[in-house]
GURO-296258 format. One record per residue (C-alpha): x, y, z; residue in one letter. Coordinates in steps of 0.25 Angstrom, whole numbers, plus 5000, padded with zeros to 4 digits. Example, Ala and Ser with C-alpha at 12.3 -4.5 7.8 and 13.67 -1.06 7.14 Angstrom:
2
5049 / 4982 / 5031 / a
5055 / 4996 / 5029 / s
END
This chain:
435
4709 / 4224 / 4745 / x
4699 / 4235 / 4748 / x
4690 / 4230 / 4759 / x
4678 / 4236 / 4750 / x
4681 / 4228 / 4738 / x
4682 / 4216 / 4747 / x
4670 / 4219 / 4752 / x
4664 / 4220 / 4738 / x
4670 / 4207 / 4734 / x
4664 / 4201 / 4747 / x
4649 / 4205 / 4743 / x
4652 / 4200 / 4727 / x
4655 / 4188 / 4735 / x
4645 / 4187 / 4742 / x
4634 / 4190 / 4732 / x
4642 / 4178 / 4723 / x
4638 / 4167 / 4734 / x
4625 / 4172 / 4735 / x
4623 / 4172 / 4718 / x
4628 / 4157 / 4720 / x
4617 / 4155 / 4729 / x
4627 / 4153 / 4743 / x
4616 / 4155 / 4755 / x
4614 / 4172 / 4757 / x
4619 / 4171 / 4771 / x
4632 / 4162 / 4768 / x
4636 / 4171 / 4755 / x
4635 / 4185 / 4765 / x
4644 / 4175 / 4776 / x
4655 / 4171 / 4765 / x
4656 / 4185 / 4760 / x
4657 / 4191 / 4771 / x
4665 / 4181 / 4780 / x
4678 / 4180 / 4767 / x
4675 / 4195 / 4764 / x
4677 / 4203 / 4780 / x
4687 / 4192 / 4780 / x
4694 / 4198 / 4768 / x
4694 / 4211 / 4773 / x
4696 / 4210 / 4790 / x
4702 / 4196 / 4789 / x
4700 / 4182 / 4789 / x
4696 / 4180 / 4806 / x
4687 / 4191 / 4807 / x
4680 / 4188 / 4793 / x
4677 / 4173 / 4798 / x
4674 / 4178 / 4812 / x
4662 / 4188 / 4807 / x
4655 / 4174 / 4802 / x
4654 / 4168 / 4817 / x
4653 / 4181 / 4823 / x
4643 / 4183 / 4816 / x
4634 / 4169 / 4817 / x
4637 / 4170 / 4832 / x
4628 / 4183 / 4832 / x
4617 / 4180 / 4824 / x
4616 / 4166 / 4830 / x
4616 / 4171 / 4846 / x
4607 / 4186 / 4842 / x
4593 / 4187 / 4848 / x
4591 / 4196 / 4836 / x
4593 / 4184 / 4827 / x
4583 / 4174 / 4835 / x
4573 / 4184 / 4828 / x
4575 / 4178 / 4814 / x
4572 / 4164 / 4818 / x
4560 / 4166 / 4827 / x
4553 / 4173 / 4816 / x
4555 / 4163 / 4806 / x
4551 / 4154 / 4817 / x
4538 / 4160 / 4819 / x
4534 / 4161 / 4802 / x
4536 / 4146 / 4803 / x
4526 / 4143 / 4813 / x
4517 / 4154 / 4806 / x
4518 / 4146 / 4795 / x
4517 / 4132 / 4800 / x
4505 / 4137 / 4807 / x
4495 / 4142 / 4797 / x
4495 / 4156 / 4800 / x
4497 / 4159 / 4787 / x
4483 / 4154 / 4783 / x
4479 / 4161 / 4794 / x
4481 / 4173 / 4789 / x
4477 / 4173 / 4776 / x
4463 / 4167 / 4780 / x
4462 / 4181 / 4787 / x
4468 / 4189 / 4777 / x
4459 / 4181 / 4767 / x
4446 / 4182 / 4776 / x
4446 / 4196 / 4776 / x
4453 / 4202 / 4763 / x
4450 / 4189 / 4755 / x
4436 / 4196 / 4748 / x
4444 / 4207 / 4742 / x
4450 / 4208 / 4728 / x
4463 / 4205 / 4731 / x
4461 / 4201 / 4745 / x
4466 / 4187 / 4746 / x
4479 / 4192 / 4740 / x
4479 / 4205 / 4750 / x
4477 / 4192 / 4761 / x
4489 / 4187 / 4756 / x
4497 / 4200 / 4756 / x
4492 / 4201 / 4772 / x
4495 / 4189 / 4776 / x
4507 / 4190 / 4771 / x
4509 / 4201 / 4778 / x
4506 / 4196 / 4791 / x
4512 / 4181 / 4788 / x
4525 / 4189 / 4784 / x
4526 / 4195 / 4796 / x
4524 / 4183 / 4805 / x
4534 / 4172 / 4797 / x
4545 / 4184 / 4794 / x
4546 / 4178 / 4780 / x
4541 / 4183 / 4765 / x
4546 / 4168 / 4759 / x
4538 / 4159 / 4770 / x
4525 / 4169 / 4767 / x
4526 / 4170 / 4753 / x
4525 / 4154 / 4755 / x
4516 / 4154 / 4766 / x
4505 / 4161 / 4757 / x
4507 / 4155 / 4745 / x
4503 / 4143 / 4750 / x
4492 / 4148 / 4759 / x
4486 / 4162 / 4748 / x
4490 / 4158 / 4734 / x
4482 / 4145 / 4733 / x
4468 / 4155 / 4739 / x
4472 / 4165 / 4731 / x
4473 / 4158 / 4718 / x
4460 / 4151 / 4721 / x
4452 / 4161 / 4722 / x
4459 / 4166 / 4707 / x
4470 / 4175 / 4711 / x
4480 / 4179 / 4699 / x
4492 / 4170 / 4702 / x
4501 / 4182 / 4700 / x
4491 / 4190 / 4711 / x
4491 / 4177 / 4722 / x
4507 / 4175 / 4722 / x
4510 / 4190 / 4720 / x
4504 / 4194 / 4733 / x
4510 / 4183 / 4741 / x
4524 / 4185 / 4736 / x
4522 / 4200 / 4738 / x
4516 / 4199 / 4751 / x
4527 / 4188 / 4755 / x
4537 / 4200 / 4755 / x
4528 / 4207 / 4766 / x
4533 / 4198 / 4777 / x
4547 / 4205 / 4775 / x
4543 / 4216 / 4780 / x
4533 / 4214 / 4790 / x
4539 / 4212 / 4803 / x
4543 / 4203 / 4808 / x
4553 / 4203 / 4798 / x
4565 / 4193 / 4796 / x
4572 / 4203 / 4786 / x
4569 / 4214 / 4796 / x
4575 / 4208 / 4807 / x
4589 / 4204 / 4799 / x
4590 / 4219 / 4794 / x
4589 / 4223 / 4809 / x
4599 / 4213 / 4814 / x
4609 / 4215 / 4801 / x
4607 / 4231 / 4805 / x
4605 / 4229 / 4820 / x
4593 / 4237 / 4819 / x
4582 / 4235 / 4828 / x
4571 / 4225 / 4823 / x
4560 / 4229 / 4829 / x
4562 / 4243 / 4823 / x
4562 / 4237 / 4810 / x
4550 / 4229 / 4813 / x
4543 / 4243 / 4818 / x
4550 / 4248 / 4804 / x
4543 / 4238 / 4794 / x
4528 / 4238 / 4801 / x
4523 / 4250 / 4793 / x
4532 / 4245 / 4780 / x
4525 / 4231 / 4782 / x
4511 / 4236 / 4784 / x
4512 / 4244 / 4773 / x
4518 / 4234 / 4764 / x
4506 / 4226 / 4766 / x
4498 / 4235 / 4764 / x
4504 / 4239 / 4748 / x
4502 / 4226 / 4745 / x
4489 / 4223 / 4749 / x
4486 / 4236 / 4741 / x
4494 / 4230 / 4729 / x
4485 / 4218 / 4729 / x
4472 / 4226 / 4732 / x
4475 / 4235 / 4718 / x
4480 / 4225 / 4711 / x
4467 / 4216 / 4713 / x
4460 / 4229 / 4709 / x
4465 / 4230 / 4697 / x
4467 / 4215 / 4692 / x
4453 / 4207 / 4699 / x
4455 / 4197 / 4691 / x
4466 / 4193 / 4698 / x
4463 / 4194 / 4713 / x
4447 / 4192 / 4714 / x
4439 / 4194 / 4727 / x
4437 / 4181 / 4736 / x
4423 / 4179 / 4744 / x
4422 / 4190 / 4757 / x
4424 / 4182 / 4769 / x
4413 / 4182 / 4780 / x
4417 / 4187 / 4792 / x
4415 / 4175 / 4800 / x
4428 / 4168 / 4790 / x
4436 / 4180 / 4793 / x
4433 / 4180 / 4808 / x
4437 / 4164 / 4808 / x
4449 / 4169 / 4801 / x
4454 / 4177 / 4810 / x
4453 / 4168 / 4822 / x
4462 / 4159 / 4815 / x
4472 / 4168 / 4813 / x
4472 / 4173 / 4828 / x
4486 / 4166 / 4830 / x
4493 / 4172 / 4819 / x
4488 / 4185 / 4822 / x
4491 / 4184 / 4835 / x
4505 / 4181 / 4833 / x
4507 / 4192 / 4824 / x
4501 / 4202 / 4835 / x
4510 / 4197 / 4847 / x
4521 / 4197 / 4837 / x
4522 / 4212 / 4832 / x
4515 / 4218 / 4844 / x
4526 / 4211 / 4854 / x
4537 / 4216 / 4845 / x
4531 / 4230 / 4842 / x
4525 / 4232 / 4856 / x
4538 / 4229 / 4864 / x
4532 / 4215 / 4871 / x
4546 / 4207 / 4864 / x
4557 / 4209 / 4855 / x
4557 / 4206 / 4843 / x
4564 / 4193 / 4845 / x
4553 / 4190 / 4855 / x
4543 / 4191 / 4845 / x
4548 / 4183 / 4836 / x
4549 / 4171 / 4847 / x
4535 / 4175 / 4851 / x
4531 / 4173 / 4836 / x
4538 / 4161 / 4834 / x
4531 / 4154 / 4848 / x
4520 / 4160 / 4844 / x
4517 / 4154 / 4830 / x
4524 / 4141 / 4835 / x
4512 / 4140 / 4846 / x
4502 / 4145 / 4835 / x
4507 / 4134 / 4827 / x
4506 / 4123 / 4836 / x
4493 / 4127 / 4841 / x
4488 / 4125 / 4827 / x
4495 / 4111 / 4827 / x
4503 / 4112 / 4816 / x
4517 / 4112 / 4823 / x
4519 / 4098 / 4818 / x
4533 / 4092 / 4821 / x
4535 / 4095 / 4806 / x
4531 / 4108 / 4804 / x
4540 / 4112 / 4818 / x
4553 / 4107 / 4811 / x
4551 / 4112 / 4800 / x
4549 / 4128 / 4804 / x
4560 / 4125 / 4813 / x
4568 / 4120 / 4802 / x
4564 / 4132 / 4792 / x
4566 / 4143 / 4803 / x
4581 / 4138 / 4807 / x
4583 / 4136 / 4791 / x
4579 / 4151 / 4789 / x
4585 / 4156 / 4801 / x
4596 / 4149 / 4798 / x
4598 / 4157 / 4784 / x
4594 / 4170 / 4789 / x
4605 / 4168 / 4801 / x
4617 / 4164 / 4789 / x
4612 / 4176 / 4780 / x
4613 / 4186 / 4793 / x
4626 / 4181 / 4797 / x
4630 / 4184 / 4783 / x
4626 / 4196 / 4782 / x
4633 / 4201 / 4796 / x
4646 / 4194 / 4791 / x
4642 / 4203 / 4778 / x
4644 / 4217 / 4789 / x
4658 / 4214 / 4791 / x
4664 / 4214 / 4777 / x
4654 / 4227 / 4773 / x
4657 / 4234 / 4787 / x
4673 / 4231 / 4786 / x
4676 / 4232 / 4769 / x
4667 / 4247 / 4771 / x
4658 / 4243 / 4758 / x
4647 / 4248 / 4764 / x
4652 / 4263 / 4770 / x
4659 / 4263 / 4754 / x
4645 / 4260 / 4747 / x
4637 / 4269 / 4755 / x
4647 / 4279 / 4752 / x
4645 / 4277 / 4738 / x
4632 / 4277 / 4737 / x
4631 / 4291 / 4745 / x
4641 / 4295 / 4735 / x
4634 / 4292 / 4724 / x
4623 / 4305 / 4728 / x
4612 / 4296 / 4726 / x
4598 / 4299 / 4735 / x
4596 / 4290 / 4746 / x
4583 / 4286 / 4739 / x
4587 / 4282 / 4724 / x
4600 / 4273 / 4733 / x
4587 / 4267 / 4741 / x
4580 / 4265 / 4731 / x
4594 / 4258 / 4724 / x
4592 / 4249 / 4735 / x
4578 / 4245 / 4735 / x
4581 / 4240 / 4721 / x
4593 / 4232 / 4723 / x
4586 / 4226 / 4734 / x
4574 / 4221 / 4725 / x
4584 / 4217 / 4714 / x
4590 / 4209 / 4727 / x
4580 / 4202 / 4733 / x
4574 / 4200 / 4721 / x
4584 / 4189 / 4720 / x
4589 / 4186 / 4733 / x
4580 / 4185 / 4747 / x
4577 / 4196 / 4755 / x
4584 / 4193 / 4766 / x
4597 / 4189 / 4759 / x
4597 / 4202 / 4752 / x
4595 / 4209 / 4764 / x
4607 / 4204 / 4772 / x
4618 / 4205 / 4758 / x
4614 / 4220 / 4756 / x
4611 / 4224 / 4768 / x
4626 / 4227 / 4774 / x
4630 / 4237 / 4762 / x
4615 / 4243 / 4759 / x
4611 / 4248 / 4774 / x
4624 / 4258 / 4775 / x
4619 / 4263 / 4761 / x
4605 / 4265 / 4767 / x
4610 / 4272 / 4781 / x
4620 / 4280 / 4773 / x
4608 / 4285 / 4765 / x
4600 / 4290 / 4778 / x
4590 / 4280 / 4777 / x
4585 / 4273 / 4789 / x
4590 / 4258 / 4794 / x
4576 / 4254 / 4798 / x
4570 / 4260 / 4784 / x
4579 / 4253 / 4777 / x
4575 / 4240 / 4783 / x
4562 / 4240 / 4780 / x
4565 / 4243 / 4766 / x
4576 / 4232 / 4763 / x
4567 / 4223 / 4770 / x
4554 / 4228 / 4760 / x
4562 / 4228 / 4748 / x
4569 / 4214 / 4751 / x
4554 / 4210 / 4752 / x
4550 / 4217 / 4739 / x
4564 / 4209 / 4732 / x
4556 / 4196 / 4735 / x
4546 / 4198 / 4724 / x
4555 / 4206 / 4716 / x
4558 / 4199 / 4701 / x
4567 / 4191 / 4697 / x
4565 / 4181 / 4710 / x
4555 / 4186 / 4721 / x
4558 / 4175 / 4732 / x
4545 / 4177 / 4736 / x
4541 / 4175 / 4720 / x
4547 / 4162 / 4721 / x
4543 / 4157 / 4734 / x
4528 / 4158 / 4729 / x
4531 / 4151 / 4715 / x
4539 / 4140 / 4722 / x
4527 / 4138 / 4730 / x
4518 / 4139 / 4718 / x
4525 / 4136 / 4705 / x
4512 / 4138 / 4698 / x
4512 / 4153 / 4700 / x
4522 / 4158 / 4690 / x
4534 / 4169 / 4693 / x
4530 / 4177 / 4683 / x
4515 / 4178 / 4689 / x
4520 / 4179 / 4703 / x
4529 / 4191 / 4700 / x
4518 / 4198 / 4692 / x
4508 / 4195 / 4705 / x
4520 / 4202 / 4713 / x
4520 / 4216 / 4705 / x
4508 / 4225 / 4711 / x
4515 / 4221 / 4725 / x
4528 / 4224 / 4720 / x
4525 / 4237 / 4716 / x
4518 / 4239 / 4729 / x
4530 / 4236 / 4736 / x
4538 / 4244 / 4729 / x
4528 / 4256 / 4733 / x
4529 / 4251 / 4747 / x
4544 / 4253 / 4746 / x
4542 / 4267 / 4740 / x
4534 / 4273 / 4751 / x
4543 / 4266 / 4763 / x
4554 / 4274 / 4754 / x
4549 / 4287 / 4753 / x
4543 / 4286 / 4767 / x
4553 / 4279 / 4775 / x
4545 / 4286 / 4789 / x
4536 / 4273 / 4785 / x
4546 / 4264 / 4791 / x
4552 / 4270 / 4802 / x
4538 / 4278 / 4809 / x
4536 / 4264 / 4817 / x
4548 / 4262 / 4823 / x
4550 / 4276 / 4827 / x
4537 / 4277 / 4833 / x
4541 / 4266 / 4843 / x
4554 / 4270 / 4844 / x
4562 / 4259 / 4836 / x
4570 / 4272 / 4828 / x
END
C-alpha cells in the first residue's frame, strides 16, 4: 500500500481513539507506534516508542515542564494570587470597569508565574468573581473577563505551550520567550481596552467601586513584595543572561516553595498535594509529547507532509488566505479540544505548510500559541468556559459566553495586527540576537 494512504489511515485512526475519548497522548502513541510500523516494519515502528520515552525522560529541556508547574502550585498554595489582585484592585478598583481590568492584570501576571490558563481561570474565580459580583457586576461581565483573561497566561512567558512548540521544533525557547513578550504585552493591553470600552458603553453593568487612599494601596503593595519579587528575578535572569531558562524555572520553583513556607501554609497536606498535581500533569504532558514524536516518524517516512505542502502550493492560493485557513481551523479545534492537545496532533503536518509558505518558525509559534489560547473560549465548549461554570454553576453558559464576546473580538483584532505586522513578534529577539 502507498505509504501516504498509510499514513492517511494512521491519522483517521488516530482522531478515532481520540473521538472515543482514549488520553490525547496514547491515541498519537498507538497511531503512530501500528502506523511507522506498517510502513518501515514491525521492530523499528515498536522501537521509536522507547526511543522515544528514553529521550524526553533523560532531556534537561524537558525538566523545564515540571518545574514550571511546580512553581504555579506553590504560587497558588501561597496566596499570591490574592496578592495581586489587592494591587491590581487598590489601584484600578475606583474606575468603571476597573475591578474587571484588575482581573484582566492579574491574570496576566498570575499566568505568567503558574504557566497555566485552566489553574488561573480557577484561581480567580474563586478569588475576583465573588468581589466582583458584590459590588454588582453583570454576571456575563464578572466571568467574561476571567475566562478571557485566563487565555493570557498562554502566551505570556513563561509559557508551557511555548516551551513544548520549541522542544517539538528544537527551536530555541528562550527566543520564543523574547518572541511573545511584545505579543503578550500587547494582549493585555487589548483586553484591558476591551473592558474599559465596554463599561463605557454599558455602566449599568460594571459600576465604579470607592477610590482607595493611598495608604491601602501602599499597604498593598508591601504585601505583594514576594510575588513581585519572584517575577522580577525570574524574567530578568532569563532575559538578562544570569541562568537558562531551565534554571529559572528551578529558581521559580525554590522561590515560591520558600515564599510559601515562609507564609506557613506548606502544610504536610498542601506539599502532597502540589507534588501529586505537578507529577499528575507532567505526567500527561510527558505522554502527549512522547506521542507527538512517535507522530514524526510515520509523517517524516510516509512523505504526507512534503505531499500536502505541495498541494497546497499547487493550489495558487496566497500565503495569507492559507494562514488565514489555519487560524480558523485552529479555533474550530481548540474549541473542542485543549490547547495543548491540538498543538502536538496538528503540528507535524501544519509547520511544513507554514515554512514552505515563507513564514517564520518563531512567528508562527507565537500565533499557534495565541490562537490555541483564543480556542479556549471559542463556542461550542471553551475549556476555560467550563472551568468557570464548573466552579460556579450558578453562572449560566449562555451568560458566560456573551460576557466573553467584546474580548473575543479584541483578540481577534490582536490576531490581526500581529498578522499584518508580523515585525511585532520577531523585533525582540533580533534585537538581542535570538534571530
Amino acid at each position: 500500500m502507498d505509504p501516504i494512504i498509510i499514513a492517511i489511515l494512521g491519522l483517521l485512526a488516530m482522531f478515532i481513539l481520540i473521538a472515543a475519548h482514549a488520553p490525547v497522548g496514547a491515541a498519537m502513541g498507538i497511531a503512530g507506534v501500528l502506523t511507522f510500523a506498517a510502513i518501515a516494519g514491525v521492530g523499528p515502528g515498536v522501537a521509536t516508542l522507547g526511543v522515544e520515552a528514553i529521550a524526553a525522560i533523560t532531556s534537561l529541556d524537558f525538566a523545564i515542564i515540571p518545574l514550571f508547574i511546580l512553581m504555579g502550585g506553590f504560587a497558588v498554595a501561597g496566596g499570591l494570587s490574592q496578592d495581586l489582585y489587592r494591587l491590581a484592585n487598590a489601584f484600578l478598583g475606583h474606575r468603571r470597569g476597573g475591578l474587571a481590568m484588575a482581573t484582566i492584570g492579574v491574570c496576566a501576571l498570575f499566568g505568567a508565574v503558574c504557566g497555566s490558563a485552566i489553574a488561573t481561570v480557577a484561581t480567580m474565580t474563586r478569588v475576583a468573581l465573588p468581589e466582583m459580583l458584590s459590588r454588582n457586576y453583570h454576571k456575563s461581565f464578572a466571568a467574561g473577563a476571567i475566562v478571557a483573561g485566563g487565555t493570557l497566561g498562554v502566551i505570556i512567558p513563561p509559557s508551557l505551550i511555548l516551551v513544548i512548540y520549541a522542544i517539538l521544533t528544537e527551536l530555541n525557547v528562550l527566543t520564543l520567550f523574547a518572541a511573545a513578550a511584545v505579543p503578550g504585552i500587547i494582549a493585555t493591553l487589548f483586553q484591558l481596552a476591551a473592558a474599559a470600552l465596554y463599561a463605557r458603553y454599558r455602566p449599568e453593568a460594571a459600576p465604579a467601586a470607592p477610590r482607595r487612599g493611598w495608604g491601602e494601596r501602599k499597604s498593598a503593595l508591601r504585601r505583594s513584595w514576594a510575588v513581585i519579587l519572584l517575577g522580577l528575578i525570574v524574567t530578568a535572569g532569563i532575559y538578562g543572561g544570569v541562568f537558562t531558562v531551565t534554571e529559572a524555572a528551578s529558581v521559580g520553583a525554590c522561590g515560591a516553595f520558600l515564599i510559601c513556607l515562609a507564609r506557613g501554609r506548606l502544610k504536610p497536606g498542601i506539599f502532597g498535594e502540589v507534588a501529586l498535581d505537578t507529577a499528575r500533569n507532567a505526567g500527561i504532558i510527558y505522554v502527549i509529547v512522547i506521542g507527538a514524536f512517535a507522530m514524526t516518524y510515520f509523517l517524516a517516512a510516509s512523505g504526507l507532509s512534503q505531499a500536502l505542502v505541495g498541494g497546497i502550493q499547487s493550489l495558487n492560493m496566497p500565503p495569507l488566505a492559507v494562514i488565514v485557513s489555519l487560524y480558523v481551523m485552529y479555533l474550530l479545534l481548540g474549541a473542542v479540544f485543549e490547547s495543548l492537545a491540538v498543538l502536538v496532533v496538528t503540528l507535524p503536518f501544519v509547520l511544513p505548510v507554514v515554512i514552505g509558505l515563507g513564514y517564520d518558525p518563531v512567528w508562527w509559534g507565537v500565533m499557534l500559541v495565541m490562537i490555541s489560547g483564543i480556542g479556549m473560549i471559542t463556542p461550542p465548549i471553551g475549556i476555560n468556559v467550563f472551568v468557570l461554570h464548573g466552579m460556579m454553576e450558578d453562572v449560566p453558559l449562555g451568560e458566560i459566553f456573551k460576557g466573553v464576546t467584546p474580548f473575543f473580538i479584541a483578540d481577534l483584532l490582536r490576531v490581526l495586527l500581529l498578522t499584518l505586522v508580523p515585525a511585532i513578534v520577531t523585533w525582540l529577539p533580533m534585537k538581542m540576537g535570538l534571530m
